[in-house]
N, C-alpha and C positions, 0 to 999 in steps of 0.2 A: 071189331077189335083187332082182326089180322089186318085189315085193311093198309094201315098206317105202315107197317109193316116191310108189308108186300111194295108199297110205295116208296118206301126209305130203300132198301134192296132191288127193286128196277126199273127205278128214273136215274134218268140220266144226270139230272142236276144234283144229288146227290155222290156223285162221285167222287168229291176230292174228300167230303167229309169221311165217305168211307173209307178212303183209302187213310186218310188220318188215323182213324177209328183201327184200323186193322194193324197201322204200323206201333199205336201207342197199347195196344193189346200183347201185340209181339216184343216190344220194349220189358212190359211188365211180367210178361211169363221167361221171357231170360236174365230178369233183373231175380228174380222170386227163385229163380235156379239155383245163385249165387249164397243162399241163405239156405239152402234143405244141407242139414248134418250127412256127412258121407262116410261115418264112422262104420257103419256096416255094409262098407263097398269090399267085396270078394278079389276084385283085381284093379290095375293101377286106372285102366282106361275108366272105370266107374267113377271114381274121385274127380274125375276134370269135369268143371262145370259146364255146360252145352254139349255134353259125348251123346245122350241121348237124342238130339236134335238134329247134330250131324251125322250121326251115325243114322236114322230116318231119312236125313235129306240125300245122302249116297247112297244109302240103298235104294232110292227111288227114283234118285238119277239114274242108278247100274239100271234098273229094272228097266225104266225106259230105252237106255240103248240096247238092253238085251233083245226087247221086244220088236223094236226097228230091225234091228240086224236079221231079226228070224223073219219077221215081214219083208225086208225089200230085198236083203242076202240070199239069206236060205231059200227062197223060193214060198213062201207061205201064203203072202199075198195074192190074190186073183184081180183081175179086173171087175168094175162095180158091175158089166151086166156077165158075169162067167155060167151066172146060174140059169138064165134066160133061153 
């Protein structure tokens, strides 16, 4: 039953349909954005439609060069055999 599955998500000849499949999924969840009532939005940024997806997608940008900077800047990083 997972079988099919497991085969659709990692063969490789399935890739463009997935990527299809991923783009028209992302289509419909910020199309469906456009349509939720924002009458009980607290402040101005809540009422734009996609704040909360940009607002996820910048935060996890920041997060990743936060993370970088502290790994190869700040010294946090070790080399792969440091423990050895």
């Amino acid at each position: 039953m997972i079988k099919p599955v497991v085969d659709f998500f990692g063969d490789a000849q399935y890739a463009r349909l997935r990527r299809r499949l991923f783009y028209l999924v992302l289509v419909l969840i910020v199309a469906a954005d456009f349509l939720v009532p924002r009458d009980h939005a607290e402040y101005l940024w809540e009422r734009l439609p996609g704040w909360p997806a940009a607002y996820g997608f910048g935060s996890c940008v920041l997060l990743i060069f936060v993370s970088k900077f502290l790994g190869h800047r700040a010294g946090l990083m070790r080399r792969e055999d440091y423990y050895d």
